[in-house]
C-alpha positions as CSV (number, residue, x, y, z in Angstrom):
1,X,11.8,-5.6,-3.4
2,X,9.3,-3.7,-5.7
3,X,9.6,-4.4,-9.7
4,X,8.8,-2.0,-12.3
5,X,5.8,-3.7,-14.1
6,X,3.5,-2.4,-17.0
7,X,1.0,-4.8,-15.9
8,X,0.3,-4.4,-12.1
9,X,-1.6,-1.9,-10.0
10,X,-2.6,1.1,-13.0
11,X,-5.4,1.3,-15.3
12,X,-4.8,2.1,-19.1
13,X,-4.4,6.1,-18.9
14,X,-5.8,7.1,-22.3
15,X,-4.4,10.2,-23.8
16,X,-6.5,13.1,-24.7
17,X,-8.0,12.3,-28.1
18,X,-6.9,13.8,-31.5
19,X,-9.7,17.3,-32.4
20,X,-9.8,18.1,-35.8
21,X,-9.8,22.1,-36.5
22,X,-10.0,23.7,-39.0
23,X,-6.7,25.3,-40.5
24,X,-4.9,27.9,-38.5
25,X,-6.9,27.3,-35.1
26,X,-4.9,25.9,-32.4
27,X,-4.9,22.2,-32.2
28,X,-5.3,19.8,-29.3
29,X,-2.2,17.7,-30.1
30,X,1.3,19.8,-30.1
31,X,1.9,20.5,-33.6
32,X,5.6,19.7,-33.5
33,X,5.4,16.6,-31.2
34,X,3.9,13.8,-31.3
35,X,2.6,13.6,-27.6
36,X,-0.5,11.8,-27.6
37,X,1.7,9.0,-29.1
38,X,3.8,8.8,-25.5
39,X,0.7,9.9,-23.7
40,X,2.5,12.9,-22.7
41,X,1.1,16.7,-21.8
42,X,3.6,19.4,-21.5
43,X,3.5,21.7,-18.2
44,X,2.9,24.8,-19.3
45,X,4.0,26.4,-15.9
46,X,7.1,25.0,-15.0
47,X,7.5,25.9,-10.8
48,X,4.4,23.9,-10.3
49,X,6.2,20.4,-9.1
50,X,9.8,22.1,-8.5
51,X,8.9,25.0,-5.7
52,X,7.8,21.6,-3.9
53,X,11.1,20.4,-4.2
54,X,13.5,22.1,-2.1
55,X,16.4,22.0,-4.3
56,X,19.9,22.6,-3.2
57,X,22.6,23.6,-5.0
58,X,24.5,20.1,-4.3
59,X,21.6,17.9,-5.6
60,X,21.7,15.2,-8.3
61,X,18.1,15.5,-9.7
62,X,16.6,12.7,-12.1
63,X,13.6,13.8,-14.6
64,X,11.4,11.8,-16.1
65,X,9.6,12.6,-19.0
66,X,11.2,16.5,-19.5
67,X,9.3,17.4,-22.7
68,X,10.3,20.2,-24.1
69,X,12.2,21.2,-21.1
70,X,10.4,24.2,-19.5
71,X,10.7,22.8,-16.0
72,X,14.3,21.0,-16.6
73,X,15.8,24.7,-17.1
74,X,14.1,25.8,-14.1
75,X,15.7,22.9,-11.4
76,X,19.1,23.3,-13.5
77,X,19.2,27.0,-12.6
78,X,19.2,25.1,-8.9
79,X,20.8,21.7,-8.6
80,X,24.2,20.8,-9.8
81,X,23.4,18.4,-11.8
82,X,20.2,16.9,-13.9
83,X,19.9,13.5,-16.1
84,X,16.8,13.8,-18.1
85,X,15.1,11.2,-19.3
86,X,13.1,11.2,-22.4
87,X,11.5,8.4,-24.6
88,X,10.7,10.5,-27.7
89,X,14.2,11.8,-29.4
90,X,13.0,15.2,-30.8
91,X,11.7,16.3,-27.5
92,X,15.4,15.3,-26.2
93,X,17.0,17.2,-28.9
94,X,14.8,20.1,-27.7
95,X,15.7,20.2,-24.3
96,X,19.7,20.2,-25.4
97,X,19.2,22.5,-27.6
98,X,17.7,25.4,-25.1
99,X,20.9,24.7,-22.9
100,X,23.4,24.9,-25.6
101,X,25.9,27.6,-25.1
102,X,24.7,28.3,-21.5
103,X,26.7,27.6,-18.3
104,X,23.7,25.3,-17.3
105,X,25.1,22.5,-20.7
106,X,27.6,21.1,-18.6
107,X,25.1,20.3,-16.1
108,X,22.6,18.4,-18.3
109,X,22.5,14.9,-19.5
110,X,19.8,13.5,-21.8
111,X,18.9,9.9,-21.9
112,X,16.6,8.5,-24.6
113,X,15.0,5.8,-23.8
114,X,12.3,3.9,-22.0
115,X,12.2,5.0,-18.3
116,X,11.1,1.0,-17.2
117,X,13.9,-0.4,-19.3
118,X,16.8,2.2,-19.0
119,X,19.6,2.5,-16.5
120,X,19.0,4.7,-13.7
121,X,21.5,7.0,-12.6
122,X,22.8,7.6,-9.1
123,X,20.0,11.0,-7.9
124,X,18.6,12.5,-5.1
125,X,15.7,14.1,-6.1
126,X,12.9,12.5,-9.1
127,X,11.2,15.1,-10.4
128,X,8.4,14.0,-13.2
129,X,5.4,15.1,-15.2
130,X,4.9,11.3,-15.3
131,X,3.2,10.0,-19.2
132,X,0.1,8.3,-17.9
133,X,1.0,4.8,-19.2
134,X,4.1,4.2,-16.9
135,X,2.3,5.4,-13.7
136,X,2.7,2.5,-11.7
137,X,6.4,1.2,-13.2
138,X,7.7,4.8,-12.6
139,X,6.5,4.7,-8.5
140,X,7.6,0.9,-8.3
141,X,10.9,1.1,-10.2
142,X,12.2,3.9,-7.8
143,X,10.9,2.2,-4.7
144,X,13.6,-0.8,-5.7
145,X,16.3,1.7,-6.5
146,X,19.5,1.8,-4.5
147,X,20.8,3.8,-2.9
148,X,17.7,5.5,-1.5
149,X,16.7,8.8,-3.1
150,X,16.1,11.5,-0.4
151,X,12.5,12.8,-2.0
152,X,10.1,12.5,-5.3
153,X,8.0,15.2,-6.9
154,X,6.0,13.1,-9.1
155,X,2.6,14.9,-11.3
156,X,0.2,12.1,-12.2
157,X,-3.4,11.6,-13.2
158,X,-5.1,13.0,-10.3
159,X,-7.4,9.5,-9.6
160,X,-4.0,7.5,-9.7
161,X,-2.4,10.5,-7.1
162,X,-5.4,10.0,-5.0
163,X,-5.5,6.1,-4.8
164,X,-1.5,6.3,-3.8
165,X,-2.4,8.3,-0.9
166,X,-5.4,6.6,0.3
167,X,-5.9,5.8,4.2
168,X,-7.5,2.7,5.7
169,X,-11.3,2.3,5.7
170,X,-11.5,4.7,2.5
171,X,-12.8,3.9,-0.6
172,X,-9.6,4.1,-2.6
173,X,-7.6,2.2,-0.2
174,X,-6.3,-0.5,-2.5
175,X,-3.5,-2.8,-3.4
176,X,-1.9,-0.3,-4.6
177,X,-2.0,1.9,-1.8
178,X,-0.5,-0.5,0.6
179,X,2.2,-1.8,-1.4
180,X,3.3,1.6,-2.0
181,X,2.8,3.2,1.4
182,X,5.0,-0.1,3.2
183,X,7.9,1.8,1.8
184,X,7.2,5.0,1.8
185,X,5.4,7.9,3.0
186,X,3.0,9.8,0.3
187,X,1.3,12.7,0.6
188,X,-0.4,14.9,-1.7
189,X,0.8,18.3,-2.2
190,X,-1.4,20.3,-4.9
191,X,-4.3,19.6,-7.7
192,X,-3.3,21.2,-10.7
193,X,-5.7,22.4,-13.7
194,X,-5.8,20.4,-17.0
195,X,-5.4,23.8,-18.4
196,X,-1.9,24.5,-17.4
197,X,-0.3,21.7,-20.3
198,X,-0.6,21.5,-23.6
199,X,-2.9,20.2,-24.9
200,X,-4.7,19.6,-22.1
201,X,-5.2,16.3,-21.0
202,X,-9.1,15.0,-20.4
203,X,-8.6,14.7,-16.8
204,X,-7.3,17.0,-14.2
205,X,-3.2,16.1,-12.4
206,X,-1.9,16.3,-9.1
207,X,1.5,16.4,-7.4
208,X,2.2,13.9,-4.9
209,X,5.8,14.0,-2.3
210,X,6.8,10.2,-2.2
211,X,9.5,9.9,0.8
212,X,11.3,6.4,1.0
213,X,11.4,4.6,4.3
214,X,14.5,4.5,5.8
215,X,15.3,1.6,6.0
216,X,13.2,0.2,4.1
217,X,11.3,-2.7,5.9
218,X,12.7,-6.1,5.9
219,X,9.5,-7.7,3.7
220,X,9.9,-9.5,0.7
221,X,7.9,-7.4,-1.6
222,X,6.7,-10.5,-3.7
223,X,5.3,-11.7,-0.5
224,X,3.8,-9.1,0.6
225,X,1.8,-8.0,-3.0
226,X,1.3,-11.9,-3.1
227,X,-0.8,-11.4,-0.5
228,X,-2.7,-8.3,-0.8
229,X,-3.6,-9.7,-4.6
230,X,-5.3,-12.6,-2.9
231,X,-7.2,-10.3,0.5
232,X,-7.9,-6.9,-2.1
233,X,-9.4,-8.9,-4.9
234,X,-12.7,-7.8,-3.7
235,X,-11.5,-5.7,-1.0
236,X,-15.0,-4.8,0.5
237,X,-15.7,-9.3,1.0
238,X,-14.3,-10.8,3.9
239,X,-10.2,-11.6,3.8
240,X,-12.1,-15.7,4.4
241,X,-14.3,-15.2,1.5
242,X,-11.4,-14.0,-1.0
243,X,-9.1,-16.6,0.3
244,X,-12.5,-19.6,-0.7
245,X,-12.0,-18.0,-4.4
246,X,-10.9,-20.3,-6.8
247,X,-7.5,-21.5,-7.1
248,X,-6.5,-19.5,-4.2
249,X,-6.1,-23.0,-2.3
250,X,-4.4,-25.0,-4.6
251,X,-2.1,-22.5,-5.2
252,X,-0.8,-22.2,-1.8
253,X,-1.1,-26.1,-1.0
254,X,1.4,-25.8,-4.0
255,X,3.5,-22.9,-2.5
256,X,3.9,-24.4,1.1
257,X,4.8,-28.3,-0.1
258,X,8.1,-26.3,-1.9
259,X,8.7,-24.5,1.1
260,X,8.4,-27.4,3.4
261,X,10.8,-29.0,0.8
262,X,13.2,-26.7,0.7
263,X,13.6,-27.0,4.3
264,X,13.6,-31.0,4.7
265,X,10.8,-30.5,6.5
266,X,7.9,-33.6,5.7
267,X,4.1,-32.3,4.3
268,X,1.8,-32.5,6.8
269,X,-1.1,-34.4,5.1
270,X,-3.4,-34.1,8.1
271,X,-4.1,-30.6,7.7
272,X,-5.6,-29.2,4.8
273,X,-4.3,-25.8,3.4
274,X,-8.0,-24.7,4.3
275,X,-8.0,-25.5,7.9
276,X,-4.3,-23.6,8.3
277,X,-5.8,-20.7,6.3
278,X,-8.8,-20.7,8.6
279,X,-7.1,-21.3,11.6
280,X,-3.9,-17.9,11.1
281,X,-7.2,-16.7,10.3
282,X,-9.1,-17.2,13.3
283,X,-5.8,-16.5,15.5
284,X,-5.8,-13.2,14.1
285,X,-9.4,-11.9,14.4
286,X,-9.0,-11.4,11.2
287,X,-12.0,-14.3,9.6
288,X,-14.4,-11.5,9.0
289,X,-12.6,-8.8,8.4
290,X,-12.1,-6.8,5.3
291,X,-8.5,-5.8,3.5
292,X,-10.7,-1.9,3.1
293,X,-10.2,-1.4,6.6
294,X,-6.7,-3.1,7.3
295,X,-3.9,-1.2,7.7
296,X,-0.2,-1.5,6.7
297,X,0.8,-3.3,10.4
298,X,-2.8,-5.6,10.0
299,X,-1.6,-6.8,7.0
300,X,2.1,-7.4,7.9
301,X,1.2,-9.0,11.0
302,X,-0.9,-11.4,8.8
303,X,1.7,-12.0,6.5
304,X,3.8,-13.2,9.5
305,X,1.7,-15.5,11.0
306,X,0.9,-17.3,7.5
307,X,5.0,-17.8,7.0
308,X,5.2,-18.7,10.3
309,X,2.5,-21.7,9.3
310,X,4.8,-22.2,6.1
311,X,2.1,-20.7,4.0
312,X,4.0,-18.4,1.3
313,X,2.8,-16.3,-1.6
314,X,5.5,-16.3,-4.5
C-alpha cells in the first residue's frame, strides 16, 4: 500500500521568489498572507478544477490547500458537505469567515494542519490547488486511503502533472509514473496560465483526474516501488545493468536469506543472487531491456517471477 512520503518521487518545488516594488505597486507575494512560506498560489478563477468535477448534491468533497476559499464556496454551493484542509491558520480563518451567516456554514469544516500528518476524513471527491512541496505525499497519501474515493481533481506544477501521466517508451515515463498509474488511472484534463493565481507562480499548473482502481491490485506497494527504484535508476540502461550497480546485490542476497528464513526454507549457497537475477532475467526476455519502455504488466510480471525465485525488495 502507498505511503505519504516527503522524500520519494518529487523534486523541491520552489515558490516564486519574493520582488521588491516600490510602495503602492502590487506585490508578487499576497500582502495579507504569507504564501510563499507554504509554497502556495491562490486560484484566482475558482471553476477551473471544480467544472471538472461533477459534483452532486450528495457528495462528501475533501480540499486540500483552500486558500482563501474562492473555489471552496463555489463546490459548497454543490456538494453537501466540504472538509477543508489548510496548513496556514489565517487563511482558515478566512475561508470560515466568508461562510459565516450563510446556509452554506453548516456545511463546512476547516481543519488546520499538515495534509501528510492530519487525519483524513471519510470523502468522495479531493479537490486541491496542491502547494508544490507535498506533490507527491498528497497523490500517495490518497492512493492508501480507505474506503476508495470515487474521483480527484488535483492542480499541480505542470512538469509534475505531466510525469504522472506519462506512457511507456516516453521520456517522462518514470518511477513515479508507474507507481502511480498501478492504482489508478490519470489523465490530464487542462493546462492552466500562471496568470490566473496570485502571485503567479514561476511555472505554469495543470489539472490532472486521478481515478482509483477498483479494486485496487493485490501488490504490495513496497514491493513493487522496491523494484522500480532498483530498474528506473537509470531508466534509459538496461534493467541487467541497473541491477550490476552497487549494493544492489548484496542487498537482495540480504532480502531473500530472511525470506527463505521466514519460511524454514534452507539458503541455497550454490546459487549466487547474481546467477538468479540473471537467470528471472533471461526467462523473461527482459536482460536487455529498458524500464523506459516497460509497461505496468512488464513490470508486474517481473516482480512475480523474482518472488517466485524468493528474491524480495523490502
Amino acid at each position: 500500500m502507498p505511503r505519504a512520503t516527503t522524500e520519494k518521487f518529487s523534486r523541491a518545488h520552489q515558490p516564486a521568489p519574493k520582488k521588491k516594488e516600490s510602495q503602492g505597486s502590487n506585490s508578487m507575494t499576497n500582502p495579507i498572507f504569507n504564501t510563499a512560506r507554504f509554497g502556495q498560489h491562490i486560484l484566482k478563477n475558482p471553476a477551473t478544477a471544480q467544472k471538472y468535477a461533477n459534483l452532486k448534491p450528495t457528495d462528501k468533497v475533501m480540499e486540500v490547500g483552500p486558500g482563501t476559499g474562492n473555489l471552496t464556496v463555489k463546490i459548497l454551493e454543490k456538494a453537501k458537505h466540504v472538509t477543508a484542509i489548510e496548513m496556514d491558520p489565517r487563511m482558515a480563518a478566512e475561508v470560515i469567515k466568508r461562510v459565516q451567516g450563510t446556509p452554506e456554514q453548516r456545511k463546512l469544516e476547516v481543519v488546520i494542519g499538515d495534509f501528510v500528518k492530519v487525519d483524513m476524513p471519510y470523502f468522495e471527491v479531493c479537490i486541491s490547488n496542491t502547494p508544490y512541496q507535498i506533490s507527491s505525499p498528497l497523490v500517495f497519501r490518497l492512493l492508501s486511503h480507505r474506503p476508495l474515493f470515487r474521483v480527484a481533481i488535483l492542480m499541480f506544477q505542470r512538469e509534475f502533472a505531466l510525469r504522472l501521466v506519462a506512457r511507456p517508451g516516453t521520456a517522462l515515463w518514470s518511477r513515479l509514473s508507474a507507481n502511480v498509474q498501478l492504482y489508478a488511472k490519470v489523465d490530464n484534463i487542462i493546462n492552466v496560465s500562471r496568470n490566473d493565481f496570485r502571485p503567479p507562480p514561476q511555472v505554469e499548473s495543470s489539472v490532472i483526474r486521478l481515478v482509483p482502481i477498483d479494486p485496487p491490485p493485490p501488490v504490495k506497494f513496497e514491493e513493487f516501488d522496491g523494484m522500480n527504484r532498483i530498474i528506473f535508476s537509470r531508466p534509459n540502461k538496461t534493467v541487467r545493468g541497473n541491477f550490476q550497480a552497487k549494493g544492489v546485490m548484496k542487498m537482495l542476497e540480504k532480502n531473500r536469506s530472511t525470506w527463505l528464513s521466514l519460511q524454514d526454507m534452507p539458503v541455497d549457497d550454490d546459487r549466487p543472487i547474481n546467477t538468479i537475477v540473471d537467470d528471472v532475467l533471461a526467462e523473461l526476455g527482459h536482460t536487455e531491456n529498458r524500464a523506459a519502455k516497460m509497461d505496468i504488466d512488464d513490470l508486474l510480471k517481473m516482480l512475480a517471477a523474482f518472488h517466485e525465485a524468493g528474491i524480495h525488495f523490502s
